[in-house]
C-alpha positions, 0 to 999 in steps of 0.5 A: 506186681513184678511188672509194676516194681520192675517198670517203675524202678527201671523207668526211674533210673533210665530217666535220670538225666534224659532230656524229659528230665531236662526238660522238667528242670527248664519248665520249672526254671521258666514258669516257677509254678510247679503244680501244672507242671507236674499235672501235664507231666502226668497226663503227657506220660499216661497218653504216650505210655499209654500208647506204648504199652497198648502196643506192647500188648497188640505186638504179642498178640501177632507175635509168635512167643519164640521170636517175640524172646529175641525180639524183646531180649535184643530190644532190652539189650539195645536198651541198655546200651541207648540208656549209656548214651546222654540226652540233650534237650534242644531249645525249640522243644522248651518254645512249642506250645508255650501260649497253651499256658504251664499246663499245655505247654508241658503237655505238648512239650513232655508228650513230643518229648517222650516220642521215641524216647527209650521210656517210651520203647522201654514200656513197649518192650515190658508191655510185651513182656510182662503181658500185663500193660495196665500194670506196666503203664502204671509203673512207667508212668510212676517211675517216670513221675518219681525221677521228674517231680523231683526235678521240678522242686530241685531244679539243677542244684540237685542234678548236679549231686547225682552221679549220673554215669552211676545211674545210667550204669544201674539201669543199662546193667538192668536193662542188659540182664532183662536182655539175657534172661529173656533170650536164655529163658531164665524163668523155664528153669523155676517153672 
């Protein structure tokens, strides 16, 4: 079950304020129907976590335990650091696919989107720690629904209420200790 709390809590932080947040508020704000919206923002993050997290767990599988500790633990603190750093949304991602229809078009847009995105190598990285990518993917997939369908039903107003440079702090210290725990190997001395 920790890998489920802490995949969905820091999902859902580190996607405040990311251009697939952003980009949720532009396909409410375009297309006003927000139940497809929500639909392909589920189908979208389940595929693309859904690769990542196999990943994860394909990458500890030829991974040695000792580098794989510092891999994961530089990759958590890099991801501190990436979650400080803004996102904008380009415009030519809100016009792919719009003949695809709401669905579809956030689909496509939401998968392409969340390519390389740090929800996407965060789930790489807590599959590979966790080991339990089913669980990761779930919690992913549910902290990534908890910070976008809100943005689908609010839109700006609410975005701009929250203190994004607070949020984004949460989640890098987050990340940042996840980082620290995983190199110094903090779970041997309960064990």
């Amino acid at each position: 079950m920790e890998a489920l709390f802490v995949s969905t809590g820091v999902v859902a932080l580190a996607e405040i304020g990311d251009k697939t947040q952003l980009l949720a508020f532009i396909l409410a704000a375009r297309f006003k129907k927000p139940f497809p919206i929500i639909a392909g923002i589920l189908v979208a993050t389940l595929v693309n976590h859904g690769l990542a997290g196999a990943l994860g767990a394909w990458i500890t599988s030829v991974v040695s335990p000792d580098i794989m500790r510092w891999v994961l633990g530089a990759s958590f603190i890099a991801m501190a650091i990436w979650t400080l750093i803004p996102d904008k949304i380009e415009e030519e991602e809100t016009q792919v696919a719009k003949h695809l229809g709401v669905f579809g078009a956030t689909l496509v847009t939401f998968f392409l989107a969340e390519m390389g995105d740090k929800t996407q190598i965060a789930t790489v990285a807590l599959a590979a720690h966790y080991g339990t990518p089913v669980m990761v993917i779930a919690g992913t997939t549910l902290g990534m629904l908890l910070a976008d369908v809100p943005a689908v039903f609010v839109g700006n107003k609410f975005a701009a209420k929250i203190p994004m440079k607070l949020v984004h702090s949460i989640a890098a210290g987050i990340f940042a200790a996840m980082g620290l725990l995983t190199l110094f190997q903090v779970d041997k001395f309960f064990i």
